[in-house]
N, C-alpha and C positions, 0 to 999 in steps of 0.2 A: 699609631698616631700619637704624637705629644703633643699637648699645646700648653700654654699656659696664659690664663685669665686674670687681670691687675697685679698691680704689685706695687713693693715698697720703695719708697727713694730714698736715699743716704741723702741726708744734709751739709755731707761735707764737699763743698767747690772746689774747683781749682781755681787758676788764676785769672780767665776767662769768665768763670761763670758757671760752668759746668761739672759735672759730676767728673771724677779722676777715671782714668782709665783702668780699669781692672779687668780682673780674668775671673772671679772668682766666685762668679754668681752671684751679683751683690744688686740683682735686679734695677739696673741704672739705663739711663736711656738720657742724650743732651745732642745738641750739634751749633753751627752758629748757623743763624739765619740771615745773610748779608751783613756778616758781622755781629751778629745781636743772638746772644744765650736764646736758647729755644729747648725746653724742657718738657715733658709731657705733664699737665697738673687735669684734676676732677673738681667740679664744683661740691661734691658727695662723695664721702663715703664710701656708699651702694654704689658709682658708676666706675666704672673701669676706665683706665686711663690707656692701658698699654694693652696688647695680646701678641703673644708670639706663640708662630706654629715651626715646627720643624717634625719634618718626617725622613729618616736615616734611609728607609729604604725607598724614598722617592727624590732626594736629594733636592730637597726644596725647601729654602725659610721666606717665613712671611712673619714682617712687623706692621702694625698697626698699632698709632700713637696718635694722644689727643691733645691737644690744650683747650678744654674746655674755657677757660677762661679769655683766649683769643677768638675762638671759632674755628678752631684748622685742624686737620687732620691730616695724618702722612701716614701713605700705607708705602712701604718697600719689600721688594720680592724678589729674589734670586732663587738660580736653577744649577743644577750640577753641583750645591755643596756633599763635598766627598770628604774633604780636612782642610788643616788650617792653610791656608792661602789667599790668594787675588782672584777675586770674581767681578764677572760685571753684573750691574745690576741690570734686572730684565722683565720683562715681562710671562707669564707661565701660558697663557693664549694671547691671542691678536684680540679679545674682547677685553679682556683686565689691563685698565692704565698700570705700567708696573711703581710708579711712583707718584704722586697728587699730592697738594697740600691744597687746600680745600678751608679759603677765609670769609665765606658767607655763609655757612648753614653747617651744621654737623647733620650726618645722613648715614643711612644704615648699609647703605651701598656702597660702590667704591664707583659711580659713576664721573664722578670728577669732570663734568662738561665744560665747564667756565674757567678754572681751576688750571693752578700751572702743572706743569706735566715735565717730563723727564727731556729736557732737551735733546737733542739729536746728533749733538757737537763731539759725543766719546767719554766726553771726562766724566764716568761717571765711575767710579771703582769702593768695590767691599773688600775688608782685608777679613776674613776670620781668623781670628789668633789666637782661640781657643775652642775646639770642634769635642768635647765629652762627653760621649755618648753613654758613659756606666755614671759619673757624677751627673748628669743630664746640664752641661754647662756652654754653652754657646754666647763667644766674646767674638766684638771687631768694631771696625774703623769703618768709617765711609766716608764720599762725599761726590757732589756733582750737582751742575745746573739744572736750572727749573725755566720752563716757558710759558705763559699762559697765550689765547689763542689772537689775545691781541698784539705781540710781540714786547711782552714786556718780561724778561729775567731776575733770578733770584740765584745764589749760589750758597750751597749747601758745604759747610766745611766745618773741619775737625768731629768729624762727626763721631760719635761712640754708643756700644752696649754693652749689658754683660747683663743676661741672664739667666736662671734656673730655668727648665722645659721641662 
């Protein structure tokens, strides 16, 4: 089992708003949120903003990212990572929403009831672009729509990571 608990952000943007795309462990996490930089930030110190797991021999990553200072939270999960390629994102049981952004309450759960959820539509795609299992380095892309249970969408794009595990 690897996981790894908070981490550091580079200050340096791109031209959007977000952190640059890299491979290289540089602990970064951004996406746009209907257009709008969406970053993982902690009100403290002491709180974790980010946590990523990746297990090689179960082919499985899990991100979990905050913005304390909005109130939301996004967990995404994929199944079958083997190397770098095109995955879709998913869910790992019929019980875990596989994606939630969660803008009224930070919770210790991944319940995500009210919360927009991973629409149904397809487009949802992860790119892994860098799978290093001896440097322990896991980079990629993403992106895809969100629904919440009142019909109301959000779209998830340019998405990026690149962290050490």
């Amino acid at each position: 089992m690897i996981s790894l608990v908070g981490c550091w952000f580079n200050n340096d943007l791109d031209e959007v708003g977000l952190p640059p795309v890299t491979q290289s462990g540089e602990n970064t996490f951004g996406m746009l949120l209907d257009g709008e930089p969406w970053k993982p930030t902690s009100l403290s110190e002491f709180l974790n903003s980010t946590n990523v797991y990746f297990k090689p021999t179960r082919e499985f990553l899990s991100i979990h990212v905050s913005n304390t200072s909005k109130k939301e939270d996004l967990w995404l999960y994929a199944k079958g990572i083997k190397s770098v390629g095109l995955y879709t994102i998913s869910s790992i049981d019929e019980s875990i929403t596989p994606v939630c952004i969660d803008s009224t309450r930070l919770e210790s759960n991944n319940s995500c009831n009210e919360s927009f959820k991973l629409s149904n539509d397809g487009k949802n795609q992860l790119h892994i672009t860098r799978l290093d299992t001896i440097d322990r380095i896991v980079s990629g892309t993403f992106f895809f729509d969100m629904i919440n249970p009142h019909g109301e969408t959000i779209e998830i794009s340019e998405g990026r990571f690149d962290f050490e595990f």
